[in-house]
C-alpha positions in Angstrom: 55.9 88.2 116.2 55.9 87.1 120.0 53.3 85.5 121.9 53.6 84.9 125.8 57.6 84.7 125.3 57.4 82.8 122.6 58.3 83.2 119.1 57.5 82.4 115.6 59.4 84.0 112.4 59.7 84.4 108.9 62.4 84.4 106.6 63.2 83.8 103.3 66.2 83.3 102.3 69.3 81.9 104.5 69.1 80.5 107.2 71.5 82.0 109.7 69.5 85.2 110.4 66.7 82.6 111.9 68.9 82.3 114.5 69.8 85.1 115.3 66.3 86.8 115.3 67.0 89.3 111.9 64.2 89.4 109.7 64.9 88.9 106.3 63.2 91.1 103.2 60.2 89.7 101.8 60.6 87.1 98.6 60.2 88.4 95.2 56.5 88.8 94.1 53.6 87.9 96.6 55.0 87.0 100.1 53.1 84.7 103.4 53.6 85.8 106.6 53.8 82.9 109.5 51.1 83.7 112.0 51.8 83.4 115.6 49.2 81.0 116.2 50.9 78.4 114.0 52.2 75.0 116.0 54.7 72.3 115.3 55.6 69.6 117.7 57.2 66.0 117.5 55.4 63.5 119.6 55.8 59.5 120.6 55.6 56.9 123.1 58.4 55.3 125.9 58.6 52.4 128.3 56.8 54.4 130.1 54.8 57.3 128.8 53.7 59.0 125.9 55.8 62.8 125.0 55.6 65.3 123.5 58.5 68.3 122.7 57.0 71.8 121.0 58.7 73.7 118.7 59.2 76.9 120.3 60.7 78.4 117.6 60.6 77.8 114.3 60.2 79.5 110.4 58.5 78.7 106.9 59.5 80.6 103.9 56.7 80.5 100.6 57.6 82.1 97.7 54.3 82.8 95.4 54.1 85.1 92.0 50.3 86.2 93.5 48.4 86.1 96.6 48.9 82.5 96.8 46.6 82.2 100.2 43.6 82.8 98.4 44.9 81.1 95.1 45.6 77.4 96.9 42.0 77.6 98.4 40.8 77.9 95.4 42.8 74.9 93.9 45.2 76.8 92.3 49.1 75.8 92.0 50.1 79.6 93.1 53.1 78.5 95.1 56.4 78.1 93.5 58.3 77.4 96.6 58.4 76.5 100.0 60.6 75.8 103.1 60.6 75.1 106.8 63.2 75.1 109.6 63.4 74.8 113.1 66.0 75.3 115.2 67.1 72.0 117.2 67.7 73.8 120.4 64.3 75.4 120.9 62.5 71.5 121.1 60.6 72.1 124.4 59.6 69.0 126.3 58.3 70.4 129.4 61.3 68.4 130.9 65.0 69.9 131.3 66.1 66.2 131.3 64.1 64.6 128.8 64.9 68.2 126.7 68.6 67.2 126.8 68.6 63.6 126.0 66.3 64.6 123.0 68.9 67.2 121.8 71.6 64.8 122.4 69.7 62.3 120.4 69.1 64.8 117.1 73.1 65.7 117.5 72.0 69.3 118.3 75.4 70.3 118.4 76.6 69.4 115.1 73.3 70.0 113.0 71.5 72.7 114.6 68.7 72.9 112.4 65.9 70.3 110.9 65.0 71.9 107.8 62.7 70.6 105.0 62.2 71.8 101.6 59.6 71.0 99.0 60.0 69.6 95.5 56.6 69.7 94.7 52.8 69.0 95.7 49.4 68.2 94.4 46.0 69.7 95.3 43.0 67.5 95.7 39.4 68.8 96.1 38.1 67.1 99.4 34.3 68.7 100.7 35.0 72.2 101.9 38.8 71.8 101.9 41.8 70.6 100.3 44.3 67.7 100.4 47.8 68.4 99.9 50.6 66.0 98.9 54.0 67.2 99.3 57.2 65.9 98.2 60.6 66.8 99.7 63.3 66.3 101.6 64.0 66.4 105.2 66.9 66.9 106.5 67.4 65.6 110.6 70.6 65.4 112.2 72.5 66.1 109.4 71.0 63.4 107.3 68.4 64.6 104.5 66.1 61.7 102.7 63.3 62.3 100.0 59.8 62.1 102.0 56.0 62.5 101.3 53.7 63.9 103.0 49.5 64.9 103.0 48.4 68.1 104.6 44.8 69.3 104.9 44.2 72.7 103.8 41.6 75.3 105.1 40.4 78.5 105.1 41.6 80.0 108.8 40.8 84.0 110.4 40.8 87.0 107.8 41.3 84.6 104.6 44.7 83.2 106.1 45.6 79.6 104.8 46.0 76.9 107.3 47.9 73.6 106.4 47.9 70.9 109.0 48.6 67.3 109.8 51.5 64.9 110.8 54.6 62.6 109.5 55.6 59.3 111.4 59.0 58.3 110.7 61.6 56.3 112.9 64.6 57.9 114.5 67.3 55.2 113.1 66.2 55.9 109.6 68.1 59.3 109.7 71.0 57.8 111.8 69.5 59.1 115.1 69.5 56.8 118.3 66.2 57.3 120.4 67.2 59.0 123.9 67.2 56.4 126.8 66.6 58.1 130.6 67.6 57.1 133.7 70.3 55.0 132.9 68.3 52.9 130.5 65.5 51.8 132.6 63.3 54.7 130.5 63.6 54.0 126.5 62.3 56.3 124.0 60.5 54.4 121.1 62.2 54.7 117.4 59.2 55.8 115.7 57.4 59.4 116.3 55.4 61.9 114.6 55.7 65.2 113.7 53.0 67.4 113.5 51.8 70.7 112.6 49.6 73.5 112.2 50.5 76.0 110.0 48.9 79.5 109.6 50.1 81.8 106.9 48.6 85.0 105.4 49.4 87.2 102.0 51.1 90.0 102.8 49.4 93.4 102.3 52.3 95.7 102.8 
């Protein structure tokens, strides 16, 4: 699906075809689709100024046994499994420099993908919506650690499930050096968050 140049996939399995814009058959059982209005952006603070680089492109892969959007929003476990990845070289920072030194600094070349992958998660009932505590690994410039983190989930357009909120970690805890700019004089704090916004809706097909 495109929007204004700009893309957003789904796959499910591998992660090569990501990259090279194939789109992948649908899991086994119930299948999400990624809706184009979903976000995902990694933010934090310099010397100077706050930043902010978007994820221009990027994928999630759920594997459910029903239609798990409806399921989770009614507090049920329905999802078995679930995956996201972005592709290192589509980080957009509204700067070619800044762009880069931040690509530079997440060793773009060598690891060209951030992936993480869930282990599990626990729903909590909070008012109209629901809390979501994920376990899983990340994996950032070629390093992978255990991490936790709480979503909120809602009910979005046409009974599509929206998960949203944001991660701090620092930089040199995945072996990453923060970018510097202009030979120095600008430094790029260690610790930044990662947020997002993600839209996904059962499949009718």
């Amino acid at each position: 699906m495109a929007r204004n140049g700009k893309s957003v996939r789904w796959m499910m399995v591998g992660f090569l075809p990501l990259l090279l814009g194939a789109r992948e058959a649908g899991p086994r059982g119930a299948a999400l689709d990624l809706q184009p209005e979903s976000r995902l952006w990694v933010s934090g603070t310099s010397s100077v100024r706050a930043w902010e680089c978007k994820a221009t492109t990027f994928s999630v892969a759920v594997e459910s046994d029903t239609n798990a959007a409806a399921a989770v929003l009614a507090s049920e476990k329905a999802v078995n499994a679930a995956d996201l990845v972005v592709s290192t070289e589509r980080l957009e920072c509204g700067n070619g420099s800044m762009n880069g030194h931040m690509r530079k600094a997440l060793k773009a070349q060598e690891h060209a993908l951030i992936a993480f992958r869930m282990a599990s998660y626990e729903l909590a009932k909070s008012n109209d919506s629901l809390l979501v505590t994920i376990k899983g690994a990340l994996t950032l410039g070629g390093t992978e650690k255990p991490i936790e983190l709480v979503a909120l989930a809602t009910s979005a357009t046409d009974g599509a499930l929206r998960v949203a909120g944001t991660y701090a970690l620092k930089m040199t805890e995945f072996g990453l050096n923060p970018p510097t700019l202009m030979f120095g004089r600008i430094k790029v704090h260690d610790l930044v968050k990662v947020g997002f916004d993600v839209v996904l809706k059962d499949r009718t097909e």
